[in-house]
N, CA, C and O of each residue as an XYZ file, in Angstrom:
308
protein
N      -4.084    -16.412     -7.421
C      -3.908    -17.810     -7.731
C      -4.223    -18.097     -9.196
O      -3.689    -19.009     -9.828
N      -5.027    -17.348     -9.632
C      -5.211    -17.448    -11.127
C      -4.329    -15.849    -11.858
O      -4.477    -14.627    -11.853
N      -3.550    -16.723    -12.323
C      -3.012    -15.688    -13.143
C      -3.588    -14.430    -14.301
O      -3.539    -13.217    -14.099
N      -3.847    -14.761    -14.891
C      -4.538    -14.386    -16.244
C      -5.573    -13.097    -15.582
O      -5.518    -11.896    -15.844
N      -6.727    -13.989    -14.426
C      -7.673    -13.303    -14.015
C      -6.875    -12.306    -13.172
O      -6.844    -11.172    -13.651
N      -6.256    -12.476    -12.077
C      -5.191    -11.644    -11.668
C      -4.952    -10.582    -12.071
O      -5.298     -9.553    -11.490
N      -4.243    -10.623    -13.261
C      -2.944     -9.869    -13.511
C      -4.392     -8.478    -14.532
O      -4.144     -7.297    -14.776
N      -5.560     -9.130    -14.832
C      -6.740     -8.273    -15.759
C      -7.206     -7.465    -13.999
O      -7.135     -6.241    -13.900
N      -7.481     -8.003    -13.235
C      -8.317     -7.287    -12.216
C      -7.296     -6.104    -11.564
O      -7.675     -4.961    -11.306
N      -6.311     -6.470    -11.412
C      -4.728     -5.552    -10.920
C      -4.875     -4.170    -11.904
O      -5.006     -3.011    -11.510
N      -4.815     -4.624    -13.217
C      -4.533     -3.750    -14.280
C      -5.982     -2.936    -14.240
O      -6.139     -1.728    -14.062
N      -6.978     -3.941    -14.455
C      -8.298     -3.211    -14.271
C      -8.670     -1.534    -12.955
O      -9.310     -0.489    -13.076
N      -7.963     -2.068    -12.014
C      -8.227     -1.105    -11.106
C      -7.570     -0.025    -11.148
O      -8.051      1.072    -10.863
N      -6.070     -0.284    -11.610
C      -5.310      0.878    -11.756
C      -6.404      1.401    -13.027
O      -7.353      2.143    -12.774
N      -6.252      1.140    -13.735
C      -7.026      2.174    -14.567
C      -8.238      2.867    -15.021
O      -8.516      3.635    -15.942
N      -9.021      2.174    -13.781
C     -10.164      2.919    -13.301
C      -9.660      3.910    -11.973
O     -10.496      4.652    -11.456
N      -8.161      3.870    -11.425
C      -7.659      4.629    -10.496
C      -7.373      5.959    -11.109
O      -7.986      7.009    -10.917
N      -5.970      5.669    -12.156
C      -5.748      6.465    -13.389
C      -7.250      7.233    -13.620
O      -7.240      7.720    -12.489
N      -7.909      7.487    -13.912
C      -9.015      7.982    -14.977
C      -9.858      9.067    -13.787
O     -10.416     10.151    -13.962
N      -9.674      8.295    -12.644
C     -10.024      9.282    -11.342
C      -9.129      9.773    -10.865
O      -9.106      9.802     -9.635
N      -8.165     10.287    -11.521
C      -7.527     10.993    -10.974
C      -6.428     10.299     -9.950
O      -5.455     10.996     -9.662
N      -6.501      9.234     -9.495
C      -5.801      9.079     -8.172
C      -4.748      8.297     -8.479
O      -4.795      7.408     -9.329
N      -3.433      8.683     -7.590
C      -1.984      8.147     -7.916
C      -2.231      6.983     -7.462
O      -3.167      6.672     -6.725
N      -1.057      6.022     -8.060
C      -1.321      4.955     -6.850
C       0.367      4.507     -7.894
O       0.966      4.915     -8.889
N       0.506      3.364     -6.760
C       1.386      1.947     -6.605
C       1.365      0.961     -6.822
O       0.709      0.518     -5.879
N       1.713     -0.176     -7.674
C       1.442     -1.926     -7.236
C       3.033     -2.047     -6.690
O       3.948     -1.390     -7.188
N       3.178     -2.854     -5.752
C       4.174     -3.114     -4.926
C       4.189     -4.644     -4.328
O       3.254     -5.162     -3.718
N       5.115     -5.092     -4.553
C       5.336     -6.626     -4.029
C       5.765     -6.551     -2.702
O       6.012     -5.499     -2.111
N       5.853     -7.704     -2.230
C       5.874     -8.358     -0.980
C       6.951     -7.922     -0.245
O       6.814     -7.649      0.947
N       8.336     -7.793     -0.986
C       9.416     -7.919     -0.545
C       9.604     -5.967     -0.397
O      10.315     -5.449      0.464
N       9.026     -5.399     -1.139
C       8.950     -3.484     -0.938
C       8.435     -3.484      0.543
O       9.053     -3.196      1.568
N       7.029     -3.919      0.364
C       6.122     -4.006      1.655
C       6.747     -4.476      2.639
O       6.838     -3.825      3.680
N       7.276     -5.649      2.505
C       8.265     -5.743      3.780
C       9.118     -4.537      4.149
O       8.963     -4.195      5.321
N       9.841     -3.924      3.558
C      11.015     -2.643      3.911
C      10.448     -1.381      4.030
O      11.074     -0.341      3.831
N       8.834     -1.469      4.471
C       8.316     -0.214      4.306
C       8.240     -0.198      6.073
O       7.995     -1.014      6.962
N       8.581      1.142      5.976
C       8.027      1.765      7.731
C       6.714      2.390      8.011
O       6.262      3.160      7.163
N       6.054      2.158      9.082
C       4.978      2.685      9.466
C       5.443      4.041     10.728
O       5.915      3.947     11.861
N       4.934      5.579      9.651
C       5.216      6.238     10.606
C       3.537      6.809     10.196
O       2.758      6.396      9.337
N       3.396      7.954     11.245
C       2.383      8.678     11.084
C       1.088      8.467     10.518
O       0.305      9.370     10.224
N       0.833      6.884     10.336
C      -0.321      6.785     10.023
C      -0.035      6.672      8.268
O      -0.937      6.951      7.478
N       1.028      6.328      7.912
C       1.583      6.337      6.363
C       2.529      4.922      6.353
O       2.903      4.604      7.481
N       3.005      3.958      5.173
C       3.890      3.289      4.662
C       4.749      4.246      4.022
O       4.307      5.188      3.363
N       6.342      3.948      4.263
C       6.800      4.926      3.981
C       8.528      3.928      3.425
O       9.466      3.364      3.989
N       8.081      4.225      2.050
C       9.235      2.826      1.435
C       9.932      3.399      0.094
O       9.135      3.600     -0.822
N      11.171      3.670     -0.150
C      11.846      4.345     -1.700
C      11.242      5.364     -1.557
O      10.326      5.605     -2.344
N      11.558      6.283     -0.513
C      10.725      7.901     -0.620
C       9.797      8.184     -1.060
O       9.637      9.331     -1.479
N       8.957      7.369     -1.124
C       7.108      7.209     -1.100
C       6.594      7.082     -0.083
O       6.988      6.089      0.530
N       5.751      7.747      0.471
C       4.305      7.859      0.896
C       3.164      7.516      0.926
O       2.393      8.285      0.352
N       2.522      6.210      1.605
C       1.283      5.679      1.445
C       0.406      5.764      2.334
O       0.732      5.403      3.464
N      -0.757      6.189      2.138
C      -1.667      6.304      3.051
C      -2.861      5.023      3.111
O      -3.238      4.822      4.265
N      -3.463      4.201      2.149
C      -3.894      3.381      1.759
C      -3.082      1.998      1.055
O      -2.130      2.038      0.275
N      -3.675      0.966      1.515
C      -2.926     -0.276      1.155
C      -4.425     -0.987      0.663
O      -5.556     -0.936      1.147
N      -3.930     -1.576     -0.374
C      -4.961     -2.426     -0.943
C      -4.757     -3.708     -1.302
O      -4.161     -3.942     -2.354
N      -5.231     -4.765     -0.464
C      -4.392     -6.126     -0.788
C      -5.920     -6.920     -1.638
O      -7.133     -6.920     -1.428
N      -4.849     -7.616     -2.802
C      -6.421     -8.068     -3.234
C      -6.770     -9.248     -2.726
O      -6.168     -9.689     -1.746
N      -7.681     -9.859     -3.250
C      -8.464    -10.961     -2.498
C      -7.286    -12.568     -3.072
O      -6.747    -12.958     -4.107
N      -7.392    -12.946     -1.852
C      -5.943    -14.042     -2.588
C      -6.533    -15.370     -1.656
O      -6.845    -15.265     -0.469
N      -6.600    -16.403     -2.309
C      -6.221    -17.612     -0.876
C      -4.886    -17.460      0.004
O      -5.119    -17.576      1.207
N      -3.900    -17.290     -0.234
C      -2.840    -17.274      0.445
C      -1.852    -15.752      0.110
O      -1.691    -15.240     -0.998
N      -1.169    -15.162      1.720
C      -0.413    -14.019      1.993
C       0.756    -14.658      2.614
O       0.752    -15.680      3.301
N       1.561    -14.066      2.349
C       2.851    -14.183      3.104
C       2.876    -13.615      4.283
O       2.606    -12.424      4.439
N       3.263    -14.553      5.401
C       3.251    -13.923      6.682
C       3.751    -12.280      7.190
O       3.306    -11.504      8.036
N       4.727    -12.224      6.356
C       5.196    -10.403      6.409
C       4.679     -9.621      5.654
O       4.902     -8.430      5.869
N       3.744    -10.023      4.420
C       2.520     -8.985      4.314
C       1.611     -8.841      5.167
O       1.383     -7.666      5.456
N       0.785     -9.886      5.866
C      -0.089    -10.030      6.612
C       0.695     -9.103      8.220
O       0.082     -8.242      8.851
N       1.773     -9.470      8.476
C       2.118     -8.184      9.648
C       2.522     -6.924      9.478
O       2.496     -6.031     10.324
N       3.003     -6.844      8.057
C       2.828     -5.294      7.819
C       1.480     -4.411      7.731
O       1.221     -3.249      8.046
N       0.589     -5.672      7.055
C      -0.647     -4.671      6.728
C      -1.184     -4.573      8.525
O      -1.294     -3.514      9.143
N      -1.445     -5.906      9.070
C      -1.762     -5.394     10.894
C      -0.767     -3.981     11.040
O      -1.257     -2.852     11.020
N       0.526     -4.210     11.172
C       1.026     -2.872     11.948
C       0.486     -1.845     11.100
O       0.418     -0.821     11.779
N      -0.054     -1.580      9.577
C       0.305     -0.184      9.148
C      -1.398     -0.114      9.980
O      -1.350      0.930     10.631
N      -2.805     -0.773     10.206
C      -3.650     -0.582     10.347
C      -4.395     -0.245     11.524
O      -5.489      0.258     11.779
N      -2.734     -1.018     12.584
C      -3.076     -0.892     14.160
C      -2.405      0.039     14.317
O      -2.203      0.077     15.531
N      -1.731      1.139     13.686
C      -1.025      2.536     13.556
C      -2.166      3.680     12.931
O      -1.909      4.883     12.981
N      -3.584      3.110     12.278
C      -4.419      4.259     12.146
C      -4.327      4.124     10.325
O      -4.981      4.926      9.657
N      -3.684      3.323      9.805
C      -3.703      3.434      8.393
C      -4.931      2.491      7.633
O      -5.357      1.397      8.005
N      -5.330      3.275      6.480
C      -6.516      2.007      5.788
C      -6.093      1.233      4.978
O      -6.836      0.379      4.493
């Protein structure tokens, strides 16, 4: 909801992700929507996710909020 702060905390994490080593994604609403839950993975543009990280928001869009339930009631974090 605040932009500015937003868009520093987003960037912030990737690059404390980056620096540990670990790959990662930012992905909008509308990816997340077209992603499949198989095996305990999001699985969207021939990527592979095992972890989803939604940040702290007042408001989600109803088809993020049921993707992240299905990928989590499938065994995913």
């Amino acid at each position: 909801m605040n932009g500015k702060e937003s868009v520093e905390t987003a960037f912030g994490l990737g690059r404390h992700l980056y620096e540990h080593g670990i790959d990662f994604d930012f992905m909008d609403f509308e990816l997340l929507a077209r992603a499949r839950v198989e095996d305990r993975k999001l699985k969207v543009a021939g990527e592979e996710y095992r972890v989803l990280v939604l940040p702290a928001m007042r408001a989600l869009r109803h088809s993020t909020i049921t993707k992240a339930l299905e990928f989590q009631r499938a065994g995913g974090a």
